[in-house]
C-alpha positions in Angstrom: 0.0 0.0 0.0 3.1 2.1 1.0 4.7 1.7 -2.5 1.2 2.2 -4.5 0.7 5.3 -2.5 4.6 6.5 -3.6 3.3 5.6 -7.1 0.5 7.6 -7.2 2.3 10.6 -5.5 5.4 10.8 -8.0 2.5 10.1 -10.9 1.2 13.5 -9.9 4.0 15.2 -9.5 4.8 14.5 -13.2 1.5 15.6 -14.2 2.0 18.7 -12.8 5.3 18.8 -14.0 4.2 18.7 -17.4 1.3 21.1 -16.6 4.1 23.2 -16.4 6.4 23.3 -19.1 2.9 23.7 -21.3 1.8 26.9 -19.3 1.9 29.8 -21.6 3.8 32.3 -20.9 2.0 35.6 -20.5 5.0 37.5 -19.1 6.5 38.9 -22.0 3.5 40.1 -23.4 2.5 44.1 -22.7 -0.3 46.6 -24.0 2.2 48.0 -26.3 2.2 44.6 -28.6 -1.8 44.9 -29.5 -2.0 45.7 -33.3 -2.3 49.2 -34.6 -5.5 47.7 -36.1 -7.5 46.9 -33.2 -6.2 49.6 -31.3 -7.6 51.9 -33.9 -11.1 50.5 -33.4 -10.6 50.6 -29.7 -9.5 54.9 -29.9 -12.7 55.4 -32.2 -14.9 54.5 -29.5 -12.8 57.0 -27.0 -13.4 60.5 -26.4 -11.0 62.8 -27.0 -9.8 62.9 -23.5 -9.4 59.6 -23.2 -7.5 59.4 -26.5 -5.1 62.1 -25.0 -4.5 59.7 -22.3 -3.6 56.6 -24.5 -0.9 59.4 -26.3 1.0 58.4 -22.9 1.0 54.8 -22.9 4.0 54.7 -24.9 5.1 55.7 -28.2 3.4 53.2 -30.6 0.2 53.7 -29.0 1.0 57.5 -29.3 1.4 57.2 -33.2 -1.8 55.4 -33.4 -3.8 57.4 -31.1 -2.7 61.0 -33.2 -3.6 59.5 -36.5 -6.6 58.6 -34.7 -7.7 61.5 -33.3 -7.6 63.7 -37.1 -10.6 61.6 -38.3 -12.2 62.0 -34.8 -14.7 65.2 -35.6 -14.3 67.1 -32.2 -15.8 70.2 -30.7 -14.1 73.1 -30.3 -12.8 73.8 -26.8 -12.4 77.1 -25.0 -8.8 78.0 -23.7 -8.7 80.1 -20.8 -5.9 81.6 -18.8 -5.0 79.7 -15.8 -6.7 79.6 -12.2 -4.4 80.7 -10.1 -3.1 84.3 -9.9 0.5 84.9 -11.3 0.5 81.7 -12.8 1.4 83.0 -16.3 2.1 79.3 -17.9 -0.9 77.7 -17.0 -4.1 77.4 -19.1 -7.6 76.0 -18.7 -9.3 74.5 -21.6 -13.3 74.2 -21.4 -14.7 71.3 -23.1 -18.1 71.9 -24.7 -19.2 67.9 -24.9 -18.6 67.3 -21.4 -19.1 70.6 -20.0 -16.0 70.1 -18.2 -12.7 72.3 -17.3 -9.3 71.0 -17.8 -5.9 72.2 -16.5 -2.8 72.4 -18.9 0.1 73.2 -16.6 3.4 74.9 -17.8 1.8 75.0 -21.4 2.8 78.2 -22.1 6.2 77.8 -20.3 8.8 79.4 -22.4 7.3 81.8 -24.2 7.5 84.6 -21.2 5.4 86.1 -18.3 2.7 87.3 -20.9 2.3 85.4 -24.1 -0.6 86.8 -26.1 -2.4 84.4 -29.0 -3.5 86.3 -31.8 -4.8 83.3 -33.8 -6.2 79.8 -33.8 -6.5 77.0 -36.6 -6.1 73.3 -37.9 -5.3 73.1 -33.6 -2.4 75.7 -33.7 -2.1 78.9 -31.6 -0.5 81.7 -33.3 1.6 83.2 -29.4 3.6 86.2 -29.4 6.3 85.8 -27.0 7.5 88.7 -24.6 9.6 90.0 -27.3 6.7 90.2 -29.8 8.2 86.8 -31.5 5.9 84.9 -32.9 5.2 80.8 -32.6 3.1 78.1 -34.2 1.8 76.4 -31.0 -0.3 73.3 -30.6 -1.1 72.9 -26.9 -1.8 69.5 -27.1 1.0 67.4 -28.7 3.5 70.6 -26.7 5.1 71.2 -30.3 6.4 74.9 -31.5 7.6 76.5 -34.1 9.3 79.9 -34.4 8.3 82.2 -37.3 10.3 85.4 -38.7 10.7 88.3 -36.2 7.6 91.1 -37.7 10.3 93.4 -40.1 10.2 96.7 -38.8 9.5 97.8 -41.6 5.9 96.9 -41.1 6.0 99.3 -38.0 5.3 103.1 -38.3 8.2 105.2 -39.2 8.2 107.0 -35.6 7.5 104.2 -33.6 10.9 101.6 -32.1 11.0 98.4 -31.3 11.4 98.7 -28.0 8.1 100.9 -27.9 6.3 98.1 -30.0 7.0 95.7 -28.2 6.0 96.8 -25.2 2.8 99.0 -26.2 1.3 97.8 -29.5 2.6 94.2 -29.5 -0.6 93.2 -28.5 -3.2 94.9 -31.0 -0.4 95.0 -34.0 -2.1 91.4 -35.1 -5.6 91.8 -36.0 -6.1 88.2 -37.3 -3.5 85.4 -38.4 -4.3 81.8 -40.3 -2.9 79.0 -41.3 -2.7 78.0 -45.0 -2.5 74.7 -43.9 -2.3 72.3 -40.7 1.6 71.8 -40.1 1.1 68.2 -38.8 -0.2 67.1 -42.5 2.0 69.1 -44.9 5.4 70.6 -45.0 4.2 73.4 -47.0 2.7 75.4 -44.2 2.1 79.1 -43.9 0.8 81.5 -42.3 -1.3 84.9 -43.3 -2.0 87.7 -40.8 -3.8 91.3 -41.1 -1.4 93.6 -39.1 -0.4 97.2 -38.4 -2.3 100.5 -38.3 -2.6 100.3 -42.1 -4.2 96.8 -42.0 -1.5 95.6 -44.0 -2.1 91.8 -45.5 1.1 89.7 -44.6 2.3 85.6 -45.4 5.3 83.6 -44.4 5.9 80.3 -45.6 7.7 77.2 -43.6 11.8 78.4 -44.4 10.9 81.6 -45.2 13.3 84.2 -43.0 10.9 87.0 -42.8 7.3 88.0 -43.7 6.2 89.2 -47.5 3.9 91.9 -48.0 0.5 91.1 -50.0 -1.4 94.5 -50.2 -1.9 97.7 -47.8 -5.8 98.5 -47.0 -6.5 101.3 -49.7 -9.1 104.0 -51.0 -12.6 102.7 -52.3 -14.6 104.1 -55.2 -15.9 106.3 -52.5 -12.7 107.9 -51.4 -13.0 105.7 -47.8 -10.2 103.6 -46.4 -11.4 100.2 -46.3 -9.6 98.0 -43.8 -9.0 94.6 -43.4 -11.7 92.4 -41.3 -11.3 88.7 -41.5 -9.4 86.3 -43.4 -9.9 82.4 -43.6 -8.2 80.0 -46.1 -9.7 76.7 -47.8 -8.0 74.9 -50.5 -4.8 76.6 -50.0 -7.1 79.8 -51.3 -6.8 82.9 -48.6 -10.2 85.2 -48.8 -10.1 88.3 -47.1 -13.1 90.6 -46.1 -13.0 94.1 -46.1 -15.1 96.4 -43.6 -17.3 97.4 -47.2 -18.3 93.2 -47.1 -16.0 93.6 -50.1 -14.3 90.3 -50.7 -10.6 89.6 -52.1 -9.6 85.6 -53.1 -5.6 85.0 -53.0 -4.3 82.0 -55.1 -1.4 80.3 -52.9 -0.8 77.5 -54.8 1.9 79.1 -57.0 5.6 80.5 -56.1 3.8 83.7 -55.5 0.2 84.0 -54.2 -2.1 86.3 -56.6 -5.4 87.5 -56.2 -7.7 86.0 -59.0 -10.9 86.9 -57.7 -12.3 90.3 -56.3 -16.1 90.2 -54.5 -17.5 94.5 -55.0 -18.8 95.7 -51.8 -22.6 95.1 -51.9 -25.1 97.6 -53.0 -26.9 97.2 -50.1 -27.6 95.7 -46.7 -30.0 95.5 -43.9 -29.5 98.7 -41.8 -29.6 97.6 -38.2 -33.5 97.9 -36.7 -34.0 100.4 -33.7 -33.7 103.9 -32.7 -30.9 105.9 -33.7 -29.2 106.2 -29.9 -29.3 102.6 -30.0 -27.4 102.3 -33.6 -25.0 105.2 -32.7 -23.7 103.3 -29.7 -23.4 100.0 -31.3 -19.5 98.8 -32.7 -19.9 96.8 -35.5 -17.3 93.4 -36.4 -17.0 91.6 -39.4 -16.6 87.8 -40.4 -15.8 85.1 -42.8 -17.2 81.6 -42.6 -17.0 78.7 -45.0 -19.5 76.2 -44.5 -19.7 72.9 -46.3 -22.0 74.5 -49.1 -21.7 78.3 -48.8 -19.1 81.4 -47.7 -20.9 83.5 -45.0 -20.6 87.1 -44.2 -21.5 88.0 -40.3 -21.6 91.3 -38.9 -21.3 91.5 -35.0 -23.1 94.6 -33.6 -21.7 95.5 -30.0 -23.0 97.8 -27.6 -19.8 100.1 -26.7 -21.1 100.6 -23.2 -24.0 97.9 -21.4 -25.9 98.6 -18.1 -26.3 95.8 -15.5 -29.7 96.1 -17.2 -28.4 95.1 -20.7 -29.1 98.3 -22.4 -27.1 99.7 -24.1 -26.1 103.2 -22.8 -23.7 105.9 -23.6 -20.6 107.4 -22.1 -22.8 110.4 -20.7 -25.0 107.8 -18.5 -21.7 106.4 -17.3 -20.1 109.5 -16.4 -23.4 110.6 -14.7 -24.4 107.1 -12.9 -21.0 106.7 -12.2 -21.4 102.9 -12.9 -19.2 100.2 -15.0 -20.9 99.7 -18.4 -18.8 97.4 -20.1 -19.4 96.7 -23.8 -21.4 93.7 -24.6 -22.4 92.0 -27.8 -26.2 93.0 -28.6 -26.9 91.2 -32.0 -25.5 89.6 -35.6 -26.7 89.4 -39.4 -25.8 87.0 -41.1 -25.0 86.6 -45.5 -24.5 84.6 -47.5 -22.4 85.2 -50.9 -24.4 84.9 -54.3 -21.2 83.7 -56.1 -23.6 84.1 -59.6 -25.1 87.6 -58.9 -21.4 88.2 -56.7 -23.8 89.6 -54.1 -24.3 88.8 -50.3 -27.8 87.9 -49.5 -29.7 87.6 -45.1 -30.5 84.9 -44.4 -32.7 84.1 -41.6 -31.5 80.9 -40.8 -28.2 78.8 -40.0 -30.4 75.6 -40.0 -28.4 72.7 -38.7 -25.1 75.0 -38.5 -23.4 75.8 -35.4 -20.7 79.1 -36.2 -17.6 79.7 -33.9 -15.9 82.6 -34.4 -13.7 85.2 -32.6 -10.2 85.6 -32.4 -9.9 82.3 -34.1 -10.6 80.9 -37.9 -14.3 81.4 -37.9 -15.3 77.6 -38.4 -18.8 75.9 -38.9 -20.3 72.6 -38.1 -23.2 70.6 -38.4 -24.9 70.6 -35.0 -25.6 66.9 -35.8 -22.2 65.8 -35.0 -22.4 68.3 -31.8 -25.3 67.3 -29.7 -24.6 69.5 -27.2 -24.4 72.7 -28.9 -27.5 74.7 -29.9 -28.5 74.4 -33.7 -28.7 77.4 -35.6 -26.5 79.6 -33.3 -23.4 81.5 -33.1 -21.0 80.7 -30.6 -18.7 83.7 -30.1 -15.3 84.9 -28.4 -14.3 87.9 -27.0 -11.4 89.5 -29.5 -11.8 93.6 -28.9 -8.5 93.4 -27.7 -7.7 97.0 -28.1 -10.7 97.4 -24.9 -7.8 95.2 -23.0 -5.9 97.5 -21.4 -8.8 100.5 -21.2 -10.3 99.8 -18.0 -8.8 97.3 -15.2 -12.6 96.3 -14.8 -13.1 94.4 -17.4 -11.7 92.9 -20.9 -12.4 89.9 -22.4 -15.3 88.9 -20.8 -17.5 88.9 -23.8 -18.5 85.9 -24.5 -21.4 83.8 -25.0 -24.0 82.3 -27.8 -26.4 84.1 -30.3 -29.3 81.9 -31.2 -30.4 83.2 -34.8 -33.9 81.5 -33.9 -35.3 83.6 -30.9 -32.5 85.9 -31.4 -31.1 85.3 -28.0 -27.6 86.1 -26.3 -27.1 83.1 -23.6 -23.5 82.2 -21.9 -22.4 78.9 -22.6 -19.9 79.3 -19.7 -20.5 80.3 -16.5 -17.2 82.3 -15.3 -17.5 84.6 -12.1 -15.4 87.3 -13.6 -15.4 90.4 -14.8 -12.1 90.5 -16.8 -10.8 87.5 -18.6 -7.1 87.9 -19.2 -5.6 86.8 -21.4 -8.9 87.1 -24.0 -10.0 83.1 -24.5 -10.0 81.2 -28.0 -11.8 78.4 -29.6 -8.8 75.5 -30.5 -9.8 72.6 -31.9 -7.8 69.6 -30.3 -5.3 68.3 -32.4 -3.1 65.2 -30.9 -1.0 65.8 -34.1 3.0 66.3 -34.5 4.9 68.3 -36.9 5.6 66.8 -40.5 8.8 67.0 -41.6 
């Protein structure tokens, strides 16, 4: 019994012997060995925050995760300056679909104690440094470029650099855009509207310092006509004038031309209400491209607001002795007649949602962003010459026109009176530089 009980006991200790040696062996396998393939499918059913968090796994996952993310159609977030006071290289980004606030820490490190962003497209900031430098930025992947110092010959013959940089460096920029996204061609550029004579400006990737396009000039009626808005699609740049008059720029050649030229309209709707209320409205203009039509918007702001919301004038606030600062009030919206070359109201954005600001004005179908409000016009605060006018406030004018009920609502809640630095829609890209 003894020896059929040793039997049975070294029987199963070769079973498990053999057991062993058959084990597989799951140690050497790791998360960064799961094909690009089904980690694709897997990051298409993330949001983009959660994508952003794969980017860190490790450096395959990263690849697959930014390629990713540019066929992921993604709402626009807000950046805001940081929460904490002298905290100059933090910023907040307000996400839209989840109605949520994220913190960026040191994301502006290295660009000084007060970077200013003059522009936003394809997911790239346009910063000026401390020294008026300006940078290609993308907040999210951390990469920057360095563009050509503004020539001083762009600057007025009395003014120095020294005095431009530290008083007009941040209103020289009225608007600046990207040809293209860096992260999918080596052939950026970039195309601004700067400088007391609204001067239309480009630099190209290699390019050592800026070319002039054109100077803002005399119309047919003997008025200067500035420079407005510019956006580019299909490597075309169209600039609005203050007249709604339109000029297209061909970049696909050495040179960029202008083939096209859009006559400031006859006519357009005069704004409705009494005459005090018209003479103490600012207007703003903007360019959007939809996926069918280009749109003309004009902004109509009210120079001084009441707590009220009327719109006031400087008398009442010199009287009343009370903060009035200015406030958007109301938009019209156009739409170009490329056959008649006229812009035309229209009542309705239908199923478009418009953001616009200090950013490439941008539209998208409210479809794909449930929780935006069809048919409005989501809007930034870019009067950034009111910046520095009264400590009180500055950049706080934000919020969403609804074209519908004709409505102004916020779509963020912040409890202050000044934002500083001025917030800008981004839209995330995960993205790196092409070489």
């Amino acid at each position: 019994m003894g020896e059929g009980s040793k039997r049975r006991r070294i029987s199963s200790d070769k079973d498990k012997a053999g057991k062993a040696e058959t084990k597989p062996k799951y140690s050497s396998w790791s998360w960064s060995d799961l094909p690009d393939q089904l980690l694709g499918l897997i990051l298409g059913k993330l949001s983009l925050v959660d994508i952003i968090h794969c980017c860190a796994v490790c450096s395959s996952w990263r690849s697959t995760a930014q390629s990713c993310s540019q066929s992921t159609s993604t709402t626009p977030w807000l950046m805001l300056p940081g929460d904490e006071k002298d905290d100059s290289t933090t910023r907040c980004f307000f996400n839209l679909a989840e109605n949520k606030v994220y913190k960026m820490k040191n994301a502006f490190e290295g660009f000084g104690e007060d970077a200013w962003c003059v522009g936003s497209s394809h997911g790239w900031l346009v910063i000026l440094d401390d020294e008026a430098i300006p940078h290609l930025f993308n907040p999210f992947s951390r990469v920057r470029i360095r563009l050509p110092s503004i020539p001083n010959e762009f600057l007025s013959p009395n003014i120095d650099r020294d005095y431009f940089v530290r008083y007009l460096r941040k209103i020289f920029i009225a608007k600046a855009v990207l040809l293209t996204d860096p992260s999918r061609s080596n052939n950026f550029g970039l195309v601004v509207i700067c400088g007391s004579l609204s001067r239309l400006a480009f630099c190209k990737k290699g390019d050592t310092t800026w070319t002039e396009l054109a100077v803002r000039s005399l119309n047919t009626y003997q008025q200067y006509v500035e420079y407005s808005d510019i956006i580019c699609h299909d490597n075309q740049v169209y600039v609005l004038a203050s007249d709604a008059s339109v000029e297209v720029w061909d970049f696909r050649s050495s040179f960029p031309t202008k083939i096209m030229s859009i006559d400031k309209p006859s006519t357009l709707q005069k704004v409705v209400g009494n005459s005090f209320f018209i003479h103490n409205l600012s207007p703003k203009f903007y360019l959007v491209k939809t996926s069918t039509d280009f749109l003309f918007i004009k902004r109509f702001i009210g120079d001084y607001v009441n707590a009220e919301g009327l719109v006031v004038d400087e008398d009442y606030v010199l009287y009343n002795s009370e903060i009035c600062p200015y406030r958007t009030k109301l938009f019209y919206v156009y739409r170009l007649n490329f056959r008649q070359n006229t812009w035309e109201q229209v009542e309705s954005l239908n199923d478009q949602v418009v953001f616009l600001g200090g950013n490439q004005s941008i539209s998208l179908s409210s479809h794909d962003l449930l929780e935006c409000i069809p048919d409005s016009i989501y809007f930034t605060d870019d009067r950034w010459d009111e910046m520095d006018v009264d400590d009180s406030y500055g950049g706080h004018d934000i919020g969403f026109f609804n074209l519908d009920d004709q409505s102004i609502k916020p779509y963020y809640h912040l409890n202050l009176a000044r934002i500083d630095p001025p917030s800008f829609w981004i839209t995330p890209n995960l993205s790196m530089v092409k070489d």
